[in-house]
Biotite code that builds the C-alpha atoms (Angstrom):
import biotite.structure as struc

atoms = struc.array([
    struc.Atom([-4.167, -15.107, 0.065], chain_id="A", res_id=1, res_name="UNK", atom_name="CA", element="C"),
    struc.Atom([-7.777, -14.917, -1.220], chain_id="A", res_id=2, res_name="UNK", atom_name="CA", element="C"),
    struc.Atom([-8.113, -15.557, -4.775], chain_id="A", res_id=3, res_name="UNK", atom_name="CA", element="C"),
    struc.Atom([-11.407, -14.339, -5.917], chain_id="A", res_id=4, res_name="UNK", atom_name="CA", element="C"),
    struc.Atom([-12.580, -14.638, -9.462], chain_id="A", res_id=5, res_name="UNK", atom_name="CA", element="C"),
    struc.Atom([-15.470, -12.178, -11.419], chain_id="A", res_id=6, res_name="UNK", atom_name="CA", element="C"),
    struc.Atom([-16.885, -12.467, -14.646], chain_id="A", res_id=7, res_name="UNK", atom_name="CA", element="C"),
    struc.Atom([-17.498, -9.287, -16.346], chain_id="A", res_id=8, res_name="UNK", atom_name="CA", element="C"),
    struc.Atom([-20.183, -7.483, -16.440], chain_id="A", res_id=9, res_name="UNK", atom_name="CA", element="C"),
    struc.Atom([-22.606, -8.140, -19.697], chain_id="A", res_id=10, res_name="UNK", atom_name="CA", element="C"),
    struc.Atom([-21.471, -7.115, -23.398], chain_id="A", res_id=11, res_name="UNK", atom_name="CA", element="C"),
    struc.Atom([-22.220, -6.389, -26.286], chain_id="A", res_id=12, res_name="UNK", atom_name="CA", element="C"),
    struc.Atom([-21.581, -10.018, -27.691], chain_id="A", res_id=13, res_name="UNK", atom_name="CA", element="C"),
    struc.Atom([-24.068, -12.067, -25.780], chain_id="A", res_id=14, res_name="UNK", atom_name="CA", element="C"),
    struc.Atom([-26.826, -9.973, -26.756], chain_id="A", res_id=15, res_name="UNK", atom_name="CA", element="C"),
    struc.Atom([-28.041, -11.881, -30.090], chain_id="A", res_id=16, res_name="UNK", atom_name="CA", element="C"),
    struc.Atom([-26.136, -14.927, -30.094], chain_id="A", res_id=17, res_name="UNK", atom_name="CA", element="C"),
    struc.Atom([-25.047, -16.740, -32.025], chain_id="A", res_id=18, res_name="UNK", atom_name="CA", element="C"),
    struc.Atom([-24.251, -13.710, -34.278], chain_id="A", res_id=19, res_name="UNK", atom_name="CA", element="C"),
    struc.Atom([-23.297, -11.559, -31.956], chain_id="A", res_id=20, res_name="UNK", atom_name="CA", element="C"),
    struc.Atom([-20.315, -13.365, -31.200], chain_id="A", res_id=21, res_name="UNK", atom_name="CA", element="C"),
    struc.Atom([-18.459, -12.441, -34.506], chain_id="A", res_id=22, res_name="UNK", atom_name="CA", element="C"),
    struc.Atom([-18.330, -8.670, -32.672], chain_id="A", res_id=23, res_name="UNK", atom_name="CA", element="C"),
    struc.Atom([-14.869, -7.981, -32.679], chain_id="A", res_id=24, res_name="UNK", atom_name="CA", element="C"),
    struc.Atom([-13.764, -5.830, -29.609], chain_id="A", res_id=25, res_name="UNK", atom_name="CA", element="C"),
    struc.Atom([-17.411, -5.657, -27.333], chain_id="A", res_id=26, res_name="UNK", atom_name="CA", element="C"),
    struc.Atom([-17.718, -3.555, -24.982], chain_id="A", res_id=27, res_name="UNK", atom_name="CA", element="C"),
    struc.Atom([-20.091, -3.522, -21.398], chain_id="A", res_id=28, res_name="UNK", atom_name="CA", element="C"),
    struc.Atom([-23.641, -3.139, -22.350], chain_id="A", res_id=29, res_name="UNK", atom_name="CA", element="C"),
    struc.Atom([-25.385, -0.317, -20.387], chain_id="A", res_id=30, res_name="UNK", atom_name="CA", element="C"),
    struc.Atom([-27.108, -3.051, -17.939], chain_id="A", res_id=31, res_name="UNK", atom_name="CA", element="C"),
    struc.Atom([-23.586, -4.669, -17.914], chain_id="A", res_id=32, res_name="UNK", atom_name="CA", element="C"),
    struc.Atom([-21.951, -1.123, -16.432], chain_id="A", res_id=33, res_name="UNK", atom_name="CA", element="C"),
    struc.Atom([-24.684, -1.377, -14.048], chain_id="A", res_id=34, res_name="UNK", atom_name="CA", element="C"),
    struc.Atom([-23.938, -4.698, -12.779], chain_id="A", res_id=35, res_name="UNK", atom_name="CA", element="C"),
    struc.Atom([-20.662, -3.764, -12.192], chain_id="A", res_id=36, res_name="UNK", atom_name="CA", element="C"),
    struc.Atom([-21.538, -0.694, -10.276], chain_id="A", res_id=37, res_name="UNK", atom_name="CA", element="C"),
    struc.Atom([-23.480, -3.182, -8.251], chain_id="A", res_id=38, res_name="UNK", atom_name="CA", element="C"),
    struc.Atom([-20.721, -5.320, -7.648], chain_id="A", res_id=39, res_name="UNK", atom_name="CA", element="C"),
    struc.Atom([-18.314, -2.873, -6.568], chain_id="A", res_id=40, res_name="UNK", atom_name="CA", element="C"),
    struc.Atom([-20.742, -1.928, -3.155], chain_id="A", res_id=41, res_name="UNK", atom_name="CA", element="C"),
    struc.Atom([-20.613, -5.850, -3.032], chain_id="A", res_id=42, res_name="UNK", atom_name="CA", element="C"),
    struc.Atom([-16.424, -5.954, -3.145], chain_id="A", res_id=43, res_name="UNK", atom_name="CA", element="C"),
    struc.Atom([-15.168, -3.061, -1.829], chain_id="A", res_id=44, res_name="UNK", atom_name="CA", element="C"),
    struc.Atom([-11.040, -2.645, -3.055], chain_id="A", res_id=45, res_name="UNK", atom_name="CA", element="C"),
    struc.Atom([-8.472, -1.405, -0.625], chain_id="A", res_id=46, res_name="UNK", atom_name="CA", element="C"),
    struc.Atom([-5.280, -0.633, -1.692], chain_id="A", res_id=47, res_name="UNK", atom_name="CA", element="C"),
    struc.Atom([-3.362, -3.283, -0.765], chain_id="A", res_id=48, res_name="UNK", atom_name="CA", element="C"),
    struc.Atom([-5.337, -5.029, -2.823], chain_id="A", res_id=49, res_name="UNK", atom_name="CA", element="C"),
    struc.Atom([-4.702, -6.738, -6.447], chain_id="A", res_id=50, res_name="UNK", atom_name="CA", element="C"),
    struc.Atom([-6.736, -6.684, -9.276], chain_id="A", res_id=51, res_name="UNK", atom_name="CA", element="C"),
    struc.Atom([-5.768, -8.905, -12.596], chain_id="A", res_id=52, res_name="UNK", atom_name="CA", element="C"),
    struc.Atom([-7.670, -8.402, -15.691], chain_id="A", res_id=53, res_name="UNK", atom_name="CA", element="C"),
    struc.Atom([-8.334, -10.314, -18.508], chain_id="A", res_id=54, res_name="UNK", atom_name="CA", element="C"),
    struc.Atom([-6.898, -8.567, -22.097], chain_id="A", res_id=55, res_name="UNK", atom_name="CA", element="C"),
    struc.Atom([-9.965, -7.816, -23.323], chain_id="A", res_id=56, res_name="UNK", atom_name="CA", element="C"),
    struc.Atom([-12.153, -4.322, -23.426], chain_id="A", res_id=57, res_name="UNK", atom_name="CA", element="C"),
    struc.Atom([-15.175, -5.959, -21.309], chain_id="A", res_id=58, res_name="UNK", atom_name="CA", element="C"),
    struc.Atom([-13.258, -7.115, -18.807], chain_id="A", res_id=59, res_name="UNK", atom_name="CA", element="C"),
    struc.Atom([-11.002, -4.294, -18.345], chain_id="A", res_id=60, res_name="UNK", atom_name="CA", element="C"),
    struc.Atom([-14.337, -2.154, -18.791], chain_id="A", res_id=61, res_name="UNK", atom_name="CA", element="C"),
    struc.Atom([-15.097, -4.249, -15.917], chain_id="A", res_id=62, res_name="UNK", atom_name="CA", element="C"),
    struc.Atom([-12.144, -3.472, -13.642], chain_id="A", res_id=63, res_name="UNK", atom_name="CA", element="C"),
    struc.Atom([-12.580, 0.223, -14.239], chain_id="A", res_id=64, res_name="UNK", atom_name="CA", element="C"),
    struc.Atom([-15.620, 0.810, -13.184], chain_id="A", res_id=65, res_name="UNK", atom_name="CA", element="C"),
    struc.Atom([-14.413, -1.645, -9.890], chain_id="A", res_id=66, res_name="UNK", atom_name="CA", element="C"),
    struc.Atom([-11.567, 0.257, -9.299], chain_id="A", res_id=67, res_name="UNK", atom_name="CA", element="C"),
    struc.Atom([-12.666, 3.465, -9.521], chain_id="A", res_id=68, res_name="UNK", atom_name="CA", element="C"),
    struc.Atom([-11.456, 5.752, -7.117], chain_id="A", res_id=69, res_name="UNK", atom_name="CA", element="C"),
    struc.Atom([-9.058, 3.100, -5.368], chain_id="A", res_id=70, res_name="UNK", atom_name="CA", element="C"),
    struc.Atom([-5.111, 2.906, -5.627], chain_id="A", res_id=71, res_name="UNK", atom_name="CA", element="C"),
    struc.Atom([-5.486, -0.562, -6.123], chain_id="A", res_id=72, res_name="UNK", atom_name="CA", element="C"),
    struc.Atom([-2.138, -2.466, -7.908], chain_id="A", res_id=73, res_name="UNK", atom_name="CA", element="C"),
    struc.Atom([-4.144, -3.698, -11.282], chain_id="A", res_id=74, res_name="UNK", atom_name="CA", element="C"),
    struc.Atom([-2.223, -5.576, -13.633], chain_id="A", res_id=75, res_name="UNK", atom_name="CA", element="C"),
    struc.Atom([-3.782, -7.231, -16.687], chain_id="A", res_id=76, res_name="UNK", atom_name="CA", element="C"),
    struc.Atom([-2.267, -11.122, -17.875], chain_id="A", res_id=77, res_name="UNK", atom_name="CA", element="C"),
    struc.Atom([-2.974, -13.089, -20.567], chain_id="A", res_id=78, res_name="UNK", atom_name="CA", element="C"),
    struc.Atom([-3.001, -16.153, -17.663], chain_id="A", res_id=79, res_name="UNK", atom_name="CA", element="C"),
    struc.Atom([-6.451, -14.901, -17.035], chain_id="A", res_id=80, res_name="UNK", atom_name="CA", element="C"),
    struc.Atom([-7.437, -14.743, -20.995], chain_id="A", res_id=81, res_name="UNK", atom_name="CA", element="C"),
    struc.Atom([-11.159, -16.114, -22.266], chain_id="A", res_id=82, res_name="UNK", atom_name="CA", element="C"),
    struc.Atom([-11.019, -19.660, -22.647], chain_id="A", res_id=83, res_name="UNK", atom_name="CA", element="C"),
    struc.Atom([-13.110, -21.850, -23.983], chain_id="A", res_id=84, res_name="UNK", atom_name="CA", element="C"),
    struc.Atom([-15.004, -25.041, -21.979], chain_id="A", res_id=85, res_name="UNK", atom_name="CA", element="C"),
    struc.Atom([-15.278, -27.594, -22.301], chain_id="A", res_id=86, res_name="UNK", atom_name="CA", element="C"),
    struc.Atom([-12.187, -27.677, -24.526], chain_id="A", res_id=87, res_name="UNK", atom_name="CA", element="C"),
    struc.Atom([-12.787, -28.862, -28.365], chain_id="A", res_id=88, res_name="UNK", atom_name="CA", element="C"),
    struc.Atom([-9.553, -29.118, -30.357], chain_id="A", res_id=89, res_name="UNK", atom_name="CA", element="C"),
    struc.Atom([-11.588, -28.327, -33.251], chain_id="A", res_id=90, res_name="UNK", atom_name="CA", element="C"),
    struc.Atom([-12.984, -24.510, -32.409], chain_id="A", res_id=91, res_name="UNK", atom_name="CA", element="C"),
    struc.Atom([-11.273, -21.862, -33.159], chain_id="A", res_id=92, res_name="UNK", atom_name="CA", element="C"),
    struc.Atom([-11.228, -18.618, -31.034], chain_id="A", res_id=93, res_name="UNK", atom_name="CA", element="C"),
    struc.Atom([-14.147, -16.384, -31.862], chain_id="A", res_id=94, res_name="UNK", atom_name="CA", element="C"),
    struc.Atom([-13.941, -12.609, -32.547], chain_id="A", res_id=95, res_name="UNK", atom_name="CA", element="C"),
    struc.Atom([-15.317, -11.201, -29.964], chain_id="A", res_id=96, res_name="UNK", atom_name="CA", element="C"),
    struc.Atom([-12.742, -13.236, -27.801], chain_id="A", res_id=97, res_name="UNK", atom_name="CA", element="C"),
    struc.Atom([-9.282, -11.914, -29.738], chain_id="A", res_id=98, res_name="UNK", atom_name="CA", element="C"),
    struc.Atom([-7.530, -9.795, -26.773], chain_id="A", res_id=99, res_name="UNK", atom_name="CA", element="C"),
    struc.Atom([-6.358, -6.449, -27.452], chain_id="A", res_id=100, res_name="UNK", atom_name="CA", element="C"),
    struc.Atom([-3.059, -5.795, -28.686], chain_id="A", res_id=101, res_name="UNK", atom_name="CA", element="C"),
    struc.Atom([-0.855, -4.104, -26.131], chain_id="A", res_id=102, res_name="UNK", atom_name="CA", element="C"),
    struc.Atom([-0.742, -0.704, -27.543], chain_id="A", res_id=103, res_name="UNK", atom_name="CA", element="C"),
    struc.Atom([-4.581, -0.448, -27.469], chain_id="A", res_id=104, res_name="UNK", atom_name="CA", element="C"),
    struc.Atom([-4.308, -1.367, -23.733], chain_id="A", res_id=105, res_name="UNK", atom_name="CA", element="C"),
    struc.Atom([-1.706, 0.893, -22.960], chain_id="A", res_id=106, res_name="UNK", atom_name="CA", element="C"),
    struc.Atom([-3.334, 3.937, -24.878], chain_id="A", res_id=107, res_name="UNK", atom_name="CA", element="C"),
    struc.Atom([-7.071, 3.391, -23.875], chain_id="A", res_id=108, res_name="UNK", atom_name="CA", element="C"),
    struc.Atom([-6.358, 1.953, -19.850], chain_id="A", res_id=109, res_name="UNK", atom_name="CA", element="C"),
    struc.Atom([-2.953, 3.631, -18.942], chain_id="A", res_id=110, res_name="UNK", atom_name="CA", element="C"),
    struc.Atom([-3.656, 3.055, -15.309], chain_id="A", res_id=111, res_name="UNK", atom_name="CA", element="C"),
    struc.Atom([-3.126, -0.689, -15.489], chain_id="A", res_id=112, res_name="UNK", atom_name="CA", element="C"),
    struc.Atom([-0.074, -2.641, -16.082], chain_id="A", res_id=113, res_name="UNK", atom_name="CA", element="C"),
    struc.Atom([0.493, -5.525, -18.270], chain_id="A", res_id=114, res_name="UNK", atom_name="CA", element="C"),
    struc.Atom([2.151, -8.528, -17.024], chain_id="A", res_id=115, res_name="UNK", atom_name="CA", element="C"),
    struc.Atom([6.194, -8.648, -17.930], chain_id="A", res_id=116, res_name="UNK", atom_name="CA", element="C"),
    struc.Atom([8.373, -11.585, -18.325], chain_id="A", res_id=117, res_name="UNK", atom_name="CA", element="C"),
    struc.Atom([5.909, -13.241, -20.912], chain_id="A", res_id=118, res_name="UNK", atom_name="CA", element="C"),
    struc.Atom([6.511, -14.684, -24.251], chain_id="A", res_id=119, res_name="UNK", atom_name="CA", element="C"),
    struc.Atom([4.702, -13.237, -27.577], chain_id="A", res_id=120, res_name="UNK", atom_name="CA", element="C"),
    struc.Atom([2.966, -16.117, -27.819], chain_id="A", res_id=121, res_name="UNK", atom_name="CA", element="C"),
    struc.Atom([1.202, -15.941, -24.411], chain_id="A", res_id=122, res_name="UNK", atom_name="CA", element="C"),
    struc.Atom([0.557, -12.218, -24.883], chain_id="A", res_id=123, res_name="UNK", atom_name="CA", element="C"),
    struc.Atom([-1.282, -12.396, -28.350], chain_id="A", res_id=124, res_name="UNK", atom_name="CA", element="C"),
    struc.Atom([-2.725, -15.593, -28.584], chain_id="A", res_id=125, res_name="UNK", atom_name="CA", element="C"),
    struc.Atom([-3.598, -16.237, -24.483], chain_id="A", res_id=126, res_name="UNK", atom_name="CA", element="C"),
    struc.Atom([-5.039, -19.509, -23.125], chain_id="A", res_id=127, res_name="UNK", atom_name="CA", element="C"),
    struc.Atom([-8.226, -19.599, -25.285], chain_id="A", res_id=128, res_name="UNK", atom_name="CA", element="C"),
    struc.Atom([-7.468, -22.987, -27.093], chain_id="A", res_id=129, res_name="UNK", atom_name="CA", element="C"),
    struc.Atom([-4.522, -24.398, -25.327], chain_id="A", res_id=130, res_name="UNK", atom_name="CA", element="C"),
    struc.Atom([-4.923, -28.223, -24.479], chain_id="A", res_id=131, res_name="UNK", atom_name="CA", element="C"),
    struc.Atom([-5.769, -29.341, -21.144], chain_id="A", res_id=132, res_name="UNK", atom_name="CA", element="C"),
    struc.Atom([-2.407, -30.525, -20.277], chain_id="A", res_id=133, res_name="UNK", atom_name="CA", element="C"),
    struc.Atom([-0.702, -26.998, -21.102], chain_id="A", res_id=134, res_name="UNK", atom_name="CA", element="C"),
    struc.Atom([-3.658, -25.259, -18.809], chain_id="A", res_id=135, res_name="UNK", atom_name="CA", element="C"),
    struc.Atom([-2.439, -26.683, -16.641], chain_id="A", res_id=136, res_name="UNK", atom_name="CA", element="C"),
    struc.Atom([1.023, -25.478, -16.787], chain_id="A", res_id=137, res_name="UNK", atom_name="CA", element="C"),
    struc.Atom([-0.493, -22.298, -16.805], chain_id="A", res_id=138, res_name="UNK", atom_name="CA", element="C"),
    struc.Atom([-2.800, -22.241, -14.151], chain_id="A", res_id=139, res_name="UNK", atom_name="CA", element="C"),
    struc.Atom([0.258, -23.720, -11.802], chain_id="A", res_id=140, res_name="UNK", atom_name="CA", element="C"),
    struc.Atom([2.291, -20.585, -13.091], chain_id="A", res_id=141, res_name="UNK", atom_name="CA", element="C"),
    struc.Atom([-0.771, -18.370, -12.540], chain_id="A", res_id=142, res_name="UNK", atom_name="CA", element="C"),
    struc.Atom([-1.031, -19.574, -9.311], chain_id="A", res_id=143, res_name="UNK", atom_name="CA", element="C"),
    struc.Atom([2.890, -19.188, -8.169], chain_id="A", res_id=144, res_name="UNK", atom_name="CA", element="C"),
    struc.Atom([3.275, -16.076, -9.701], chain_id="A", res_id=145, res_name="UNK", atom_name="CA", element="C"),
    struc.Atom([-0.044, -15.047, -7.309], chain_id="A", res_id=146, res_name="UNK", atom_name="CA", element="C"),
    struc.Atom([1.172, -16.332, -4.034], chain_id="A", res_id=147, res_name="UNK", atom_name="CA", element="C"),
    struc.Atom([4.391, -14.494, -4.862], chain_id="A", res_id=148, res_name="UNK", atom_name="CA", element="C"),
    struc.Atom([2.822, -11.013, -4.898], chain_id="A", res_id=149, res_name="UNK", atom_name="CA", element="C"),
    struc.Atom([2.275, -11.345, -1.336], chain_id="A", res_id=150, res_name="UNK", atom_name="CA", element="C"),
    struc.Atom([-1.343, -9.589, -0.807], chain_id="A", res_id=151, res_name="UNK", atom_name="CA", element="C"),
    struc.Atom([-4.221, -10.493, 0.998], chain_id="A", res_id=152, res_name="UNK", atom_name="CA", element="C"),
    struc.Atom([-6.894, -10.344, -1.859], chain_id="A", res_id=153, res_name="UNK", atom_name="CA", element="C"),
    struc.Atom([-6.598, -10.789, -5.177], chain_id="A", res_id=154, res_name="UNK", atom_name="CA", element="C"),
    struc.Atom([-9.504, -10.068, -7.697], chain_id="A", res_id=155, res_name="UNK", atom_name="CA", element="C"),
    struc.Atom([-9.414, -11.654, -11.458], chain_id="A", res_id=156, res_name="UNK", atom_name="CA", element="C"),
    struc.Atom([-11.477, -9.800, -13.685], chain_id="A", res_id=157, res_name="UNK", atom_name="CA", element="C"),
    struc.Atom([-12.291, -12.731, -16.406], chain_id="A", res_id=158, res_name="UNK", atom_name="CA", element="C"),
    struc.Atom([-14.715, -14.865, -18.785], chain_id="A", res_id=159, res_name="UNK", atom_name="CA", element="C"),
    struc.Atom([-17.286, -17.708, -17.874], chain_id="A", res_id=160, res_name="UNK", atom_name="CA", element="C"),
    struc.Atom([-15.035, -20.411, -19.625], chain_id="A", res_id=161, res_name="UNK", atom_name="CA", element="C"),
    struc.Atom([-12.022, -19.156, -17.975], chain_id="A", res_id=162, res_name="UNK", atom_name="CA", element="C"),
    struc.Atom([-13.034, -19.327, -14.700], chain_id="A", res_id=163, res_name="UNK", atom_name="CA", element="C"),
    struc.Atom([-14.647, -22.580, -14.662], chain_id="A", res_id=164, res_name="UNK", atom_name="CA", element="C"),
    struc.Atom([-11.023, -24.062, -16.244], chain_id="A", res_id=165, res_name="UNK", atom_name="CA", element="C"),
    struc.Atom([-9.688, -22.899, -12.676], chain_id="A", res_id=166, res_name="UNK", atom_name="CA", element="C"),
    struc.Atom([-12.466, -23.369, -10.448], chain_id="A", res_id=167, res_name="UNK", atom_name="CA", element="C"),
    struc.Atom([-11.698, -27.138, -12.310], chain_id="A", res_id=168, res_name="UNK", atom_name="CA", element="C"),
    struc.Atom([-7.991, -27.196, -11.300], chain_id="A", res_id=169, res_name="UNK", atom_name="CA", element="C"),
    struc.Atom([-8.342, -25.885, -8.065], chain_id="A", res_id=170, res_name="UNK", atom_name="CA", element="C"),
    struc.Atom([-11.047, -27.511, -6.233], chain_id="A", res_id=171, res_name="UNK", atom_name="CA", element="C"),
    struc.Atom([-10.607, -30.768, -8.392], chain_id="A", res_id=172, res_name="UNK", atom_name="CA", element="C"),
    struc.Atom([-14.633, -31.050, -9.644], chain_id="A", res_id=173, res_name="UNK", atom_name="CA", element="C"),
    struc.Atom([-16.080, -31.321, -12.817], chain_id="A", res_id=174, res_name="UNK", atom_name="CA", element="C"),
    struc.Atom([-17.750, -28.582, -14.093], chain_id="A", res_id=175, res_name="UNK", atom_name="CA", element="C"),
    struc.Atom([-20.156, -27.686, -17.049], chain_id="A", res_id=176, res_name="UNK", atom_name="CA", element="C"),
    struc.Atom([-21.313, -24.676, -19.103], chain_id="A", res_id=177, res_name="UNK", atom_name="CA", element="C"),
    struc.Atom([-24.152, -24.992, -16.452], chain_id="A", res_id=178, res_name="UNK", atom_name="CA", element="C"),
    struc.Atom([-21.761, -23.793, -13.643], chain_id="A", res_id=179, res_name="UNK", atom_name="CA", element="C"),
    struc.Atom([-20.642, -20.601, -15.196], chain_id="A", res_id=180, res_name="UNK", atom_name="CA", element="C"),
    struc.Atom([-21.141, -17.830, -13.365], chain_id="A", res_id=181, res_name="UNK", atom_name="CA", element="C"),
    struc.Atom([-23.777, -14.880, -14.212], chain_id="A", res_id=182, res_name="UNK", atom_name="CA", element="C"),
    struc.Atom([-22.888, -11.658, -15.790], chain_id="A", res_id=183, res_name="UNK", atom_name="CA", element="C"),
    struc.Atom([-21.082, -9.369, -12.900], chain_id="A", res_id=184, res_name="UNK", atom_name="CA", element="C"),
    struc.Atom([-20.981, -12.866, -10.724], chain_id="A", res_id=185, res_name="UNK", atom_name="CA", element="C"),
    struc.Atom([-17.916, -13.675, -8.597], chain_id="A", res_id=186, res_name="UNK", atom_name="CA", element="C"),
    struc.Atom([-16.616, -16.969, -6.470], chain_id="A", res_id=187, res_name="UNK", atom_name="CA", element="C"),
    struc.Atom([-14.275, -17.196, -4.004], chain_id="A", res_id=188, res_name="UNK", atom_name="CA", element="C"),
    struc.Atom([-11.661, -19.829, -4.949], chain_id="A", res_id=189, res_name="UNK", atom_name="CA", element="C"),
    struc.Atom([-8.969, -19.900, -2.223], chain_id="A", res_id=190, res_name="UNK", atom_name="CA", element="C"),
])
């Protein structure tokens, strides 16, 4: 299995920081829909192929405009939710990283799936402030639950912080904010 992980594509809430991140519910800027456009010449989908998206209108933004016109399985999960890094017991999760509830999901992407089998908890308040230890929990599950779907490649559609915290647990080196990825960047992990 190939794990690959993408950051989405640029919104709305990076554009005048640090205000900017009390937007509640960003969307893709116009340069961030065409870095995605970009991206999908870069990573073509076939349809064996699985696509897991983050809960949140950017990144499922994202994995629209990546999956369009492939059959592609696409399933979003709260496992791949923004998080923040480093972690500081003492933040609280921003606006413009609350995930959508899963009626606005289902009624503005109905061609993705959300995860089953997951508690309330997971599903509303995701992986955004969690300690380290029960990341880690998490990214183990993640990780089972990915080998189990039995595909070749699977894409995660997800947020600088977030993919650091597993590029961390799976390769075993310290990262920084200095190792995020660009807007519309990607990293093979496994």
């Amino acid at each position: 299995m190939e794990l690959i992980f993408i950051r989405h594509g640029q919104g709305e809430h990076t554009l005048s920081v640090p205000d900017s991140l009390q937007l509640e519910d960003p969307s893709l800027t116009r340069e961030g829909v065409n870095q995605v456009a970009s991206l999908r010449n870069q990573l073509p989908l076939s349809e064996n192929d699985l696509v897991v998206i983050s809960p949140l209108r950017r990144t499922l933004e994202t994995a629209t405009i990546m999956t369009e016109n492939s059959s592609c399985k696409k399933i979003v999960s709260p496992f791949v939710s923004p998080r923040m890094f480093p972690q500081n017991p003492e933040w609280k999760t921003l606006p413009c990283d609350r995930m959508l509830h899963k009626k606005s999901i289902q009624e503005d992407f109905p061609n993705f799936t959300i995860q089953d089998g997951l508690s309330d908890e997971l599903l509303t308040s995701g992986i955004n402030t969690i300690p380290e230890q029960e990341f880690r929990l998490v990214a183990e599950t993640f990780l089972e639950w990915c080998n189990s779907q039995r595909v070749e490649h699977i894409y995660v559609v997800s947020h600088d912080g977030t993919i650091n915290s597993y590029r961390q647990f799976i390769g075993g080196e310290k990262l920084s904010r200095e190792d995020f990825l660009a807007d519309a960047g990607w990293i093979r992990l496994a």
